[in-house]
C-alpha beads as a LAMMPS data file, in Angstrom:
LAMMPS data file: protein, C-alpha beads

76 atoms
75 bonds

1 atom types
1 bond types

-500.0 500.0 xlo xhi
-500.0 500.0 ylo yhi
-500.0 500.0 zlo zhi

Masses

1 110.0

Atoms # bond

1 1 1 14.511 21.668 -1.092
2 1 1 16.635 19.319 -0.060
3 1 1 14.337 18.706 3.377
4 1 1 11.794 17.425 0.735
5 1 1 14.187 15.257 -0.978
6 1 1 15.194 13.642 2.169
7 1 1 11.085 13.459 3.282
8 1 1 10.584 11.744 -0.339
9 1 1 13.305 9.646 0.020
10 1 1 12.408 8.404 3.939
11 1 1 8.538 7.694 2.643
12 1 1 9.596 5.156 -0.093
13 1 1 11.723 3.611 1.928
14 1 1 8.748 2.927 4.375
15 1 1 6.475 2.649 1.758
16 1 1 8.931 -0.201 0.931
17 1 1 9.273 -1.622 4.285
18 1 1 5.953 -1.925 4.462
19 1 1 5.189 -3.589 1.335
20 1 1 7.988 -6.233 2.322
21 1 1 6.286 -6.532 5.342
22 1 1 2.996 -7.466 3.569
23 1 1 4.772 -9.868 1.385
24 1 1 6.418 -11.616 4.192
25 1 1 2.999 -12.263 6.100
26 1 1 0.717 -13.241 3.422
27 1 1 3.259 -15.330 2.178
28 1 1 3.674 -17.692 4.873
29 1 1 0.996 -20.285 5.182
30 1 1 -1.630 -20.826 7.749
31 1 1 -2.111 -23.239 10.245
32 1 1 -4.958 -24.678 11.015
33 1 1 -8.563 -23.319 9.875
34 1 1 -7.997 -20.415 7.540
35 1 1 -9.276 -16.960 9.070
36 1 1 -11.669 -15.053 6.698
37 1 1 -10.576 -11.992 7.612
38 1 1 -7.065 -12.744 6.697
39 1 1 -8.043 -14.181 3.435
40 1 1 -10.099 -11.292 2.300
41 1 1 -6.559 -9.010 3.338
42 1 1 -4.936 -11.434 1.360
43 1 1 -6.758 -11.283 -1.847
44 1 1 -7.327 -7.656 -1.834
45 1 1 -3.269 -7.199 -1.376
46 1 1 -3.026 -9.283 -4.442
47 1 1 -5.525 -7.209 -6.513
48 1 1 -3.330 -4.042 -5.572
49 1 1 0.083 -5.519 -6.633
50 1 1 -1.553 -6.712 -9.822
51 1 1 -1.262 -4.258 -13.515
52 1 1 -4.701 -2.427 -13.556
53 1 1 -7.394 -3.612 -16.076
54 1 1 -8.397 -1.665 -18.801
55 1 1 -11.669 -1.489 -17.573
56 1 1 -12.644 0.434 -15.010
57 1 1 -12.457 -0.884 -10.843
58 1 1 -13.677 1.099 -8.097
59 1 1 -11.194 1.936 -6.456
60 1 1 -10.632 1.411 -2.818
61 1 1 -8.738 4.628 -0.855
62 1 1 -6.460 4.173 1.853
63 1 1 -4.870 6.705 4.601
64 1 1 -1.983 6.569 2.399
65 1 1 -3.153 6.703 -0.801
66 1 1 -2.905 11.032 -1.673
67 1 1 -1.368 13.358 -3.472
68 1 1 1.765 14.493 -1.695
69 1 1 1.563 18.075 -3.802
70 1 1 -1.978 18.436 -2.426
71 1 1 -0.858 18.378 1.126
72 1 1 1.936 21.311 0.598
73 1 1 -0.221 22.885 -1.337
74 1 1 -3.264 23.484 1.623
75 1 1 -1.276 23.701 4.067
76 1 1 1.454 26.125 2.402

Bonds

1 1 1 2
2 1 2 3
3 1 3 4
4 1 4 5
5 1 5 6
6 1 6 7
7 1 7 8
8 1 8 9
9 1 9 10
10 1 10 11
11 1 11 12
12 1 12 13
13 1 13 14
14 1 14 15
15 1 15 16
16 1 16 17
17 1 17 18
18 1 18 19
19 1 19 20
20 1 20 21
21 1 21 22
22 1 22 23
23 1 23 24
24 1 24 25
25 1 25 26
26 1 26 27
27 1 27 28
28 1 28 29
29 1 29 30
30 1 30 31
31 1 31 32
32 1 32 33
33 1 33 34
34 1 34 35
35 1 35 36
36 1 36 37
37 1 37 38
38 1 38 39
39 1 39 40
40 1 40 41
41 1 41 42
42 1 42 43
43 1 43 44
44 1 44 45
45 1 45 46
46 1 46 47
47 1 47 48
48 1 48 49
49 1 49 50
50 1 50 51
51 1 51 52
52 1 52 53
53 1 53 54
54 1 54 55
55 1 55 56
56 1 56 57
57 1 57 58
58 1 58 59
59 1 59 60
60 1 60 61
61 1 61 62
62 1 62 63
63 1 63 64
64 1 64 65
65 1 65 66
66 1 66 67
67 1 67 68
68 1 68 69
69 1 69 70
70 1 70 71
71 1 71 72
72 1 72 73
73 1 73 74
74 1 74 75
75 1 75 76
């Protein structure tokens, strides 16, 4: 049990990093021509740190996005 706690603990904290890491880059402003690519990054990290709508988004999945349960579960 306490394994898991530590697991938990050491994904939020990179979970964390990363999301600082996000910050950090789109936050700095380009030089030069903007790239598209990085724009389009750019907004949809925006949308994602924004509250949800009450109306319903479709919803973009990411490698990271699951159920942590799920995974102990089928393989368990």
């Amino acid at each position: 049990m306490e394994l898991e706690e530590e697991r938990n603990l050491a994904e939020q904290e990179k979970a964390r990093m990363y999301i600082q890491y996000l910050s950090n880059i789109f936050s700095q402003t380009q030089m030069g021509k903007p790239d598209p690519k990085f724009q389009q990054a750019k907004k949809e990290f925006e949308s994602l740190l924004m509250p949800r709508s009450k109306e319903k988004e479709k919803k973009k999945l990411y490698e990271w996005d699951f159920d942590p349960n799920e995974l102990i579960e089928n393989n368990g």
